[in-house]
PDB file with one MODEL, atoms N, CA, C and O in Angstrom:
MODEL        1
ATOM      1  N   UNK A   1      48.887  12.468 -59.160  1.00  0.00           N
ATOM      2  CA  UNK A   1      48.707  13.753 -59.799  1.00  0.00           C
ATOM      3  C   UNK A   1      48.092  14.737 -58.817  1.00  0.00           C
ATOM      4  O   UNK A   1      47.203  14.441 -58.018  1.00  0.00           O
ATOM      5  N   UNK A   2      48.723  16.095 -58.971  1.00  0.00           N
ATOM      6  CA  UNK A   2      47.979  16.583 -57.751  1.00  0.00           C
ATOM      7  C   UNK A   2      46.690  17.733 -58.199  1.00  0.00           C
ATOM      8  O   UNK A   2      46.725  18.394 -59.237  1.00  0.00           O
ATOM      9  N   UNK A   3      45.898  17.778 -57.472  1.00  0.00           N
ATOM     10  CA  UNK A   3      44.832  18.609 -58.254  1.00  0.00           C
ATOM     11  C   UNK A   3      44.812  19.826 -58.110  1.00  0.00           C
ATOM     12  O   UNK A   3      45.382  20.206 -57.088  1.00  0.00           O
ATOM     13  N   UNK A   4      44.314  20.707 -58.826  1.00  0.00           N
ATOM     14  CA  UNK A   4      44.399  22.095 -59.394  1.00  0.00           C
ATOM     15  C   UNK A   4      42.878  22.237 -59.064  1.00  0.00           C
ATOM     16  O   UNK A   4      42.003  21.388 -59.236  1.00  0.00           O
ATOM     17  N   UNK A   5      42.721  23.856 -58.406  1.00  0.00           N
ATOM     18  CA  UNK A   5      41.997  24.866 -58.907  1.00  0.00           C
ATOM     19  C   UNK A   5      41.712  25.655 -60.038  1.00  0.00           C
ATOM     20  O   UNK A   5      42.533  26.270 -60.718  1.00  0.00           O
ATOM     21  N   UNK A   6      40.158  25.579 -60.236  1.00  0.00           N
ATOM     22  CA  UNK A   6      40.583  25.776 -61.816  1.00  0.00           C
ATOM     23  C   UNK A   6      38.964  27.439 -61.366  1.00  0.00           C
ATOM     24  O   UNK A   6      37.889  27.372 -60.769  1.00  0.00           O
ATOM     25  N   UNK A   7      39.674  28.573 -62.040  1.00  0.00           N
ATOM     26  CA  UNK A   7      38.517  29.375 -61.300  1.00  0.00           C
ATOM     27  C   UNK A   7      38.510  29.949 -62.792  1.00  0.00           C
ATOM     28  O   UNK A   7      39.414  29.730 -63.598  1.00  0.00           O
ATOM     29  N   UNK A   8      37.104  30.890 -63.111  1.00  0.00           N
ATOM     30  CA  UNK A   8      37.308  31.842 -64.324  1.00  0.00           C
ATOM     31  C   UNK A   8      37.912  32.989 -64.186  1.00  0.00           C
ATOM     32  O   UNK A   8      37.892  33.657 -63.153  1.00  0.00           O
ATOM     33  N   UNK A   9      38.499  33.292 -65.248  1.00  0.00           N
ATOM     34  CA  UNK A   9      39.571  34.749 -64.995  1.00  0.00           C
ATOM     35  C   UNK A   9      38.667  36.009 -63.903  1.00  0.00           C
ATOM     36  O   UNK A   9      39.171  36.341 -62.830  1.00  0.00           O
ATOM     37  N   UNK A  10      37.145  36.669 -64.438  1.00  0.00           N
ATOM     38  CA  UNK A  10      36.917  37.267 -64.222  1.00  0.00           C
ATOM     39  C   UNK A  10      36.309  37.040 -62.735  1.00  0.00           C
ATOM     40  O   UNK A  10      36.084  37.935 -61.921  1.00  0.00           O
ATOM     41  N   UNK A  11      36.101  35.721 -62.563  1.00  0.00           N
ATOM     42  CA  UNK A  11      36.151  35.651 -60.915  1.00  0.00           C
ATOM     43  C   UNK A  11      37.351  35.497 -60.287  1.00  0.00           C
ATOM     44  O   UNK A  11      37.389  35.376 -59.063  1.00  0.00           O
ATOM     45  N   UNK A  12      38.191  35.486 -60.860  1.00  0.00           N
ATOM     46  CA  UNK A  12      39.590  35.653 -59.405  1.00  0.00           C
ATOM     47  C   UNK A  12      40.204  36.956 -59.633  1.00  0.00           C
ATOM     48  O   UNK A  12      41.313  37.436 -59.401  1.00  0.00           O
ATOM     49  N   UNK A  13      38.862  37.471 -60.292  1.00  0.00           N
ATOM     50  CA  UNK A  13      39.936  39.091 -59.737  1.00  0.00           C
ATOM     51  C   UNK A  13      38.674  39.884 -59.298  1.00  0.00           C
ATOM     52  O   UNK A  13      38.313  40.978 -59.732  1.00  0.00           O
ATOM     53  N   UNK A  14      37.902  38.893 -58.078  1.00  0.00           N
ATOM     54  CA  UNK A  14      37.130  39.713 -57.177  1.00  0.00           C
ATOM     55  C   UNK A  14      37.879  40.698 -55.967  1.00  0.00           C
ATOM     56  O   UNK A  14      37.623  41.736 -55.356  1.00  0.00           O
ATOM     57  N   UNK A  15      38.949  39.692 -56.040  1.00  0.00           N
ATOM     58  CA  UNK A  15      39.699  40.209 -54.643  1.00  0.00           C
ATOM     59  C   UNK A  15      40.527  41.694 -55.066  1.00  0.00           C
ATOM     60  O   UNK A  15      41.109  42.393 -54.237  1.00  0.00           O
ATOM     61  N   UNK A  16      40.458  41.922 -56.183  1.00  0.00           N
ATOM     62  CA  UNK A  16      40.849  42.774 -56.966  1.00  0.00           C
ATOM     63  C   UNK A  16      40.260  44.191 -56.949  1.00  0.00           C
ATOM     64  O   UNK A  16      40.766  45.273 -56.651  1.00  0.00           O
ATOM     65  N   UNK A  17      38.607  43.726 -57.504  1.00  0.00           N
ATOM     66  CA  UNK A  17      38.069  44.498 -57.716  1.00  0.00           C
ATOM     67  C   UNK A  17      36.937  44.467 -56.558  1.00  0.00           C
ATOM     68  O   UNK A  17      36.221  43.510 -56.263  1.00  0.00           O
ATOM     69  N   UNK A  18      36.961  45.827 -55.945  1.00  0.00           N
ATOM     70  CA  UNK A  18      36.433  46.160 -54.764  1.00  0.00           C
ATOM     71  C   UNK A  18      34.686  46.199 -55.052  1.00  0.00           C
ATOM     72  O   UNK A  18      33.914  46.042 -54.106  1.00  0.00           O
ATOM     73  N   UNK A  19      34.230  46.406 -56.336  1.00  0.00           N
ATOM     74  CA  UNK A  19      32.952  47.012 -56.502  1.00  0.00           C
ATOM     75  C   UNK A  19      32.402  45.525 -57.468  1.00  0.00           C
ATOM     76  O   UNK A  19      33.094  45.309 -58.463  1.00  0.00           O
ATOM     77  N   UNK A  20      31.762  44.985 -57.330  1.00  0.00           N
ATOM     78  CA  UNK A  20      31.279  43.841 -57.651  1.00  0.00           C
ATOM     79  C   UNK A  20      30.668  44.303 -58.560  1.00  0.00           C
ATOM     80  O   UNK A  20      30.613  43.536 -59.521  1.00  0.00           O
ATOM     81  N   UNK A  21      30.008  45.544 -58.732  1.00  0.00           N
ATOM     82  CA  UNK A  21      29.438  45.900 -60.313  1.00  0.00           C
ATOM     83  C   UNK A  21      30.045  45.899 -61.234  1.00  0.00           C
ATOM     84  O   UNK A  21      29.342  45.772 -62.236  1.00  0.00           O
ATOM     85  N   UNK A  22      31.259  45.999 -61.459  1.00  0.00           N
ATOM     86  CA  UNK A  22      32.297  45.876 -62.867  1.00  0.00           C
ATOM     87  C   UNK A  22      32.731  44.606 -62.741  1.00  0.00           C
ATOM     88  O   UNK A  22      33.465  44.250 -63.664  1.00  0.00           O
ATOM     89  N   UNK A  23      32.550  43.924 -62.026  1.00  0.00           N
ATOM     90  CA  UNK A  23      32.813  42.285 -62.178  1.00  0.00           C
ATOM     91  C   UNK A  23      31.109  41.926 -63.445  1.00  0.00           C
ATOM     92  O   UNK A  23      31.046  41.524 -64.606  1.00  0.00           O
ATOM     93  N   UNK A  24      30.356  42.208 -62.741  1.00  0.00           N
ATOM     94  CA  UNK A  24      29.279  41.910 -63.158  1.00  0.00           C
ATOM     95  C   UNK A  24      29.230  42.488 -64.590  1.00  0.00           C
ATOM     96  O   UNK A  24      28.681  41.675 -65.333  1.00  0.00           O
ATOM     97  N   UNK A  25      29.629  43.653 -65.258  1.00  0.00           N
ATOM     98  CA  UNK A  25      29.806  44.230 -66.450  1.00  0.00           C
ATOM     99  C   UNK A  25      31.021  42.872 -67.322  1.00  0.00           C
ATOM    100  O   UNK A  25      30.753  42.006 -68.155  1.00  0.00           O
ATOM    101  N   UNK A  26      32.005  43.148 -66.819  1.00  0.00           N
ATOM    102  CA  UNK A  26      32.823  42.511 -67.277  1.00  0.00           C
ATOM    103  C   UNK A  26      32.501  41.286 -67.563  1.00  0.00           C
ATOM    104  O   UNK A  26      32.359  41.010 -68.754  1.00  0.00           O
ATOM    105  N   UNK A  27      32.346  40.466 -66.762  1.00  0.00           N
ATOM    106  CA  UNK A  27      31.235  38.910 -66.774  1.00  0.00           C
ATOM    107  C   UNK A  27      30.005  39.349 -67.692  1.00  0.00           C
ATOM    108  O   UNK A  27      29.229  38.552 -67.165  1.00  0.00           O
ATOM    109  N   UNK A  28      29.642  39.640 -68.130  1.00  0.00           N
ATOM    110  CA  UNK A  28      28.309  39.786 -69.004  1.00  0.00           C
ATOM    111  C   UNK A  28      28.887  40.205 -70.172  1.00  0.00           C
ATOM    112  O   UNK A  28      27.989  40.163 -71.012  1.00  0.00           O
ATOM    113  N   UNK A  29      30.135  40.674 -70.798  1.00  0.00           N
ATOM    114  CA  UNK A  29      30.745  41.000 -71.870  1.00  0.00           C
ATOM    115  C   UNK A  29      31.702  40.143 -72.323  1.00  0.00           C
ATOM    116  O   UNK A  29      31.778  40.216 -73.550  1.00  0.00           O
ATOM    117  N   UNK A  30      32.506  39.320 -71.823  1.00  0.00           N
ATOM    118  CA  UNK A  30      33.116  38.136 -71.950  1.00  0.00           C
ATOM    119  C   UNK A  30      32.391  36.786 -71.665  1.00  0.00           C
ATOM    120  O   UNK A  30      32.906  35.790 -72.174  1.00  0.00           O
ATOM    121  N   UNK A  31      31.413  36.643 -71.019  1.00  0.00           N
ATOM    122  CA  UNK A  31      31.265  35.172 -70.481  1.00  0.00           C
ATOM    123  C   UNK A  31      29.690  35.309 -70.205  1.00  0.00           C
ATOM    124  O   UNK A  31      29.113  35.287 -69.118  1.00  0.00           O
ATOM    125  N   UNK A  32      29.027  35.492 -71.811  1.00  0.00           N
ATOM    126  CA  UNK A  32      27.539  35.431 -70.969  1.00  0.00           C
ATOM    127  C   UNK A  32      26.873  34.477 -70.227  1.00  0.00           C
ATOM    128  O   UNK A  32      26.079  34.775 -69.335  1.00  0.00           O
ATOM    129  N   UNK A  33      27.222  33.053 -70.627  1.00  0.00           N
ATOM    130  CA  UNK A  33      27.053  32.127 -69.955  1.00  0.00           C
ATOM    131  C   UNK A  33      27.353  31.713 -68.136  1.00  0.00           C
ATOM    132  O   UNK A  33      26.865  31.048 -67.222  1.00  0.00           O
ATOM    133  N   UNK A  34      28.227  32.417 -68.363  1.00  0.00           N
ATOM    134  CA  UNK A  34      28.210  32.018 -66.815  1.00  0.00           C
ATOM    135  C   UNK A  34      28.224  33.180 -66.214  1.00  0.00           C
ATOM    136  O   UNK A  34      28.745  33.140 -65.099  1.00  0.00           O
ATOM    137  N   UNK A  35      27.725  34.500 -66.655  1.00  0.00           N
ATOM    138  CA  UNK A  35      27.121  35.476 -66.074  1.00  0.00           C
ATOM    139  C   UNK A  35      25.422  34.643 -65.807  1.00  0.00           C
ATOM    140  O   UNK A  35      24.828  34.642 -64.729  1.00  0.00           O
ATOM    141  N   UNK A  36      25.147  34.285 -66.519  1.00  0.00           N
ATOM    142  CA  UNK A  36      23.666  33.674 -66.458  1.00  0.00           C
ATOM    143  C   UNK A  36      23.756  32.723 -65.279  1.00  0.00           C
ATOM    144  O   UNK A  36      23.140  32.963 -64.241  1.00  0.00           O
ATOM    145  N   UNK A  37      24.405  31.801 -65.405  1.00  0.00           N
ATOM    146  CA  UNK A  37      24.685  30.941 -64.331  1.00  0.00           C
ATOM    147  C   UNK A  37      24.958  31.548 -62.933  1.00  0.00           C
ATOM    148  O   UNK A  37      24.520  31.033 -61.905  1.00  0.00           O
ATOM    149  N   UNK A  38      25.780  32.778 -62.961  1.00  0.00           N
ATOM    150  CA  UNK A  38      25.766  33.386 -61.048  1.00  0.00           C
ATOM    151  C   UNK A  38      24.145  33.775 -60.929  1.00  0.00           C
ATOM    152  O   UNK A  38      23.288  33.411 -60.124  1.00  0.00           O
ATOM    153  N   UNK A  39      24.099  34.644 -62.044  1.00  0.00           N
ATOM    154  CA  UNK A  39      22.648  35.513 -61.296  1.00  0.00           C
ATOM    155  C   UNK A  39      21.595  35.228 -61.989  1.00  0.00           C
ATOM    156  O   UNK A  39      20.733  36.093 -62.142  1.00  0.00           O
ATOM    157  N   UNK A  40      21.414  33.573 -62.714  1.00  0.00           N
ATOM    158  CA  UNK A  40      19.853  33.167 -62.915  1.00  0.00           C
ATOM    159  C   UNK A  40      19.029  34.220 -63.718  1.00  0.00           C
ATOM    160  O   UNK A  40      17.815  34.355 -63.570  1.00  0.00           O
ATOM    161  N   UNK A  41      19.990  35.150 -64.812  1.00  0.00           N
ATOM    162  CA  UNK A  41      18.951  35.765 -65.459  1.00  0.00           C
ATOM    163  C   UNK A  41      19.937  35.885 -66.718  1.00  0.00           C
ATOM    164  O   UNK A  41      21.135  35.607 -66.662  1.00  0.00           O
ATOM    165  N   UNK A  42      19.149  36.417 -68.060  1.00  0.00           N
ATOM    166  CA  UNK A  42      19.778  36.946 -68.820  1.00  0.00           C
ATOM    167  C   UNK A  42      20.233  38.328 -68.907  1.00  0.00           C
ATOM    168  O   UNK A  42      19.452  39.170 -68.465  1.00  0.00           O
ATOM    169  N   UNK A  43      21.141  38.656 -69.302  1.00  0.00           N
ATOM    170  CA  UNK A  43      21.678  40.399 -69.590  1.00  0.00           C
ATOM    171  C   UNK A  43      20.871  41.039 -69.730  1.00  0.00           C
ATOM    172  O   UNK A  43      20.916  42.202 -69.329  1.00  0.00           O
ATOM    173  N   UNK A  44      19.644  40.448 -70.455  1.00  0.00           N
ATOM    174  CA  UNK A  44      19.052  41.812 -70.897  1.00  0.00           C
ATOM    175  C   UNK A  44      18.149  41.842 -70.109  1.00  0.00           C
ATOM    176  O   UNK A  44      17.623  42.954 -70.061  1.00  0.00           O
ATOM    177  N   UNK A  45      17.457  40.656 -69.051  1.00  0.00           N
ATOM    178  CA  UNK A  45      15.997  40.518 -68.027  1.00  0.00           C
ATOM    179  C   UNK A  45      17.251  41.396 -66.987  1.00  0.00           C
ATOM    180  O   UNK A  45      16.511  42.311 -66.624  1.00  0.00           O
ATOM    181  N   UNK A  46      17.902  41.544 -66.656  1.00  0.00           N
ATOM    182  CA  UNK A  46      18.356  41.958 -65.201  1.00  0.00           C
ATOM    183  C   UNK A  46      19.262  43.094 -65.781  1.00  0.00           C
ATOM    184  O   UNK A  46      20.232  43.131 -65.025  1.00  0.00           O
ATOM    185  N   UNK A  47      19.388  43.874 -66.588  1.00  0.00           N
ATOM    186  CA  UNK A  47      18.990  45.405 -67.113  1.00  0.00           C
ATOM    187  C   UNK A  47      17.478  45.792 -66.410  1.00  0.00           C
ATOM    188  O   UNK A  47      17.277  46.446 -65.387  1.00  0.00           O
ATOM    189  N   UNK A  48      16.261  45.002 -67.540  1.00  0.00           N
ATOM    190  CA  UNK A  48      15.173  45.718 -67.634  1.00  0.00           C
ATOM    191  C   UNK A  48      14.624  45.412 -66.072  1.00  0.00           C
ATOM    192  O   UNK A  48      13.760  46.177 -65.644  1.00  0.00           O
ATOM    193  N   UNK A  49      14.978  44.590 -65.422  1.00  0.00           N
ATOM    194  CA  UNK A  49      14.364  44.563 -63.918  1.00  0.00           C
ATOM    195  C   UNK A  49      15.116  45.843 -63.064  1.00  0.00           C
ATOM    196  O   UNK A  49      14.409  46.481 -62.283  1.00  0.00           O
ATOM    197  N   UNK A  50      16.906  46.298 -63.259  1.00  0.00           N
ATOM    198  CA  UNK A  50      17.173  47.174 -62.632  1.00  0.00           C
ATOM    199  C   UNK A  50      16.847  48.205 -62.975  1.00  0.00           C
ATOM    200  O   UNK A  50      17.050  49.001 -62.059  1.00  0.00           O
ATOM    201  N   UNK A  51      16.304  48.817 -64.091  1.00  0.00           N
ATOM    202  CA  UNK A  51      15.626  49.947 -64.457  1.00  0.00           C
ATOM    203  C   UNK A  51      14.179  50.142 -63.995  1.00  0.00           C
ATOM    204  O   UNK A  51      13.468  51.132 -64.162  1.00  0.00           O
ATOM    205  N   UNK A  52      13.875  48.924 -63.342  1.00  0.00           N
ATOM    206  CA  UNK A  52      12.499  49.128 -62.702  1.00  0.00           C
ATOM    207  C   UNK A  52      12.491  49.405 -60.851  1.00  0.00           C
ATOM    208  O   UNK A  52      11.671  50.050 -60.197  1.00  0.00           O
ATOM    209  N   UNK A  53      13.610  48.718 -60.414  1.00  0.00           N
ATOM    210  CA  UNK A  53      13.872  49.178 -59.257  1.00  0.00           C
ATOM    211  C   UNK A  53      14.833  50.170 -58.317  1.00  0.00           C
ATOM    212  O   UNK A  53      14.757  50.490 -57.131  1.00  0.00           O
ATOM    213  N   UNK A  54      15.776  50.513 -59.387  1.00  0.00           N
ATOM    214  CA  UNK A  54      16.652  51.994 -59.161  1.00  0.00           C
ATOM    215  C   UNK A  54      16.301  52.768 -58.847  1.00  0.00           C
ATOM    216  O   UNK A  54      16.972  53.347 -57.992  1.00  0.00           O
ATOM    217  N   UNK A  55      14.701  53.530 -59.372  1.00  0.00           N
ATOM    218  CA  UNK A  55      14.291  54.945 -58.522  1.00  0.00           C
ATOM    219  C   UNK A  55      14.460  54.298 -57.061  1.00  0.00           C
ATOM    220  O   UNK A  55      15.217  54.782 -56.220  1.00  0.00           O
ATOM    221  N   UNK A  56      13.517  52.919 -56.804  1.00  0.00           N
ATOM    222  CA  UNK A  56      13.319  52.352 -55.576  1.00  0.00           C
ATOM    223  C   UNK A  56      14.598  52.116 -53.966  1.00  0.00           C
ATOM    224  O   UNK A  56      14.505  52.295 -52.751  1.00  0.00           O
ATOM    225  N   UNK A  57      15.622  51.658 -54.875  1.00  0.00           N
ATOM    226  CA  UNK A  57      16.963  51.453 -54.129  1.00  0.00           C
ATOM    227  C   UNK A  57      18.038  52.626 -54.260  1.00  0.00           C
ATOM    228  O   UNK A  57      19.162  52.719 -53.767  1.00  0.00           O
ATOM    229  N   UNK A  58      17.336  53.469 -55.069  1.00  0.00           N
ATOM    230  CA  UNK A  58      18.446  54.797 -55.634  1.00  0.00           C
ATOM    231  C   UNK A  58      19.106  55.223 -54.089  1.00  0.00           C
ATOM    232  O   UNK A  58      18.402  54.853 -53.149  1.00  0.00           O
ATOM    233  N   UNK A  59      20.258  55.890 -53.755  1.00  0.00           N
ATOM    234  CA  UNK A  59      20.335  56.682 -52.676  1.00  0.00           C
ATOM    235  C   UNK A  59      19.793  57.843 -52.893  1.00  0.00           C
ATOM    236  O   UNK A  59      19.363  58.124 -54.011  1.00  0.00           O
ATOM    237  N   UNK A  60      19.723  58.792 -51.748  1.00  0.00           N
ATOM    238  CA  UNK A  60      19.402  59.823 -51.540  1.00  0.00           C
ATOM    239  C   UNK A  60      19.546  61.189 -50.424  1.00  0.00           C
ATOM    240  O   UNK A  60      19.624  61.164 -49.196  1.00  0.00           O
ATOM    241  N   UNK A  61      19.546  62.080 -51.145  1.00  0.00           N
ATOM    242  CA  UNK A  61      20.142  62.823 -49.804  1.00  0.00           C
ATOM    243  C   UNK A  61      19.125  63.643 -49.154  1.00  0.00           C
ATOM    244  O   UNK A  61      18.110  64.127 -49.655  1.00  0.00           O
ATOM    245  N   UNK A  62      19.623  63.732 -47.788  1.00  0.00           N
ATOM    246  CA  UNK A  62      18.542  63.982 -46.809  1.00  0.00           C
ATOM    247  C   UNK A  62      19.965  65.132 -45.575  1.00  0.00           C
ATOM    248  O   UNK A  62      21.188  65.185 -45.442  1.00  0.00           O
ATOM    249  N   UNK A  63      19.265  65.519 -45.237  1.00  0.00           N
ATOM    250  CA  UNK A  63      19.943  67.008 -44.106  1.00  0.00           C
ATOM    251  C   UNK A  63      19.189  66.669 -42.963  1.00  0.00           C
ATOM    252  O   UNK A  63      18.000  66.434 -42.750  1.00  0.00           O
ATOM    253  N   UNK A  64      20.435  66.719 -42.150  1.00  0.00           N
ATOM    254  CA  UNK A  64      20.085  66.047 -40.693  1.00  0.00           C
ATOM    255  C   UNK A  64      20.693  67.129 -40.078  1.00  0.00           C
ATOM    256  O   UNK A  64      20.747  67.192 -38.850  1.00  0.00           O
TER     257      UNK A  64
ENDMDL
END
């Protein structure tokens, strides 16, 4: 028998999707579970942690 790759939908269409943040949306709306499983948190702890560090990592513009 020969063996198969077996991947989740919303991870094989990384190559797809250029911006890893709508993977991450998408994965947290279909598949909370193994949204938990990539990034070791729940939906709602890694919301309230990025609302604490966004001013911090925000971009910004600067004139050079």
């Amino acid at each position: 028998r020969k063996k198969r790759m077996w991947v989740c939908k919303w991870i094989g269409r990384r190559l797809t999707h250029e911006a890893s943040n709508n993977l991450f949306k998408e994965s947290a709306l279909k598949d909370p579970t193994a949204y938990r499983k990539v990034l070791r948190l729940m939906c709602e702890k890694f919301e309230e942690f990025l609302k604490k560090v966004h001013p911090l990592v925000q971009k910004k513009d600067s004139l050079m």
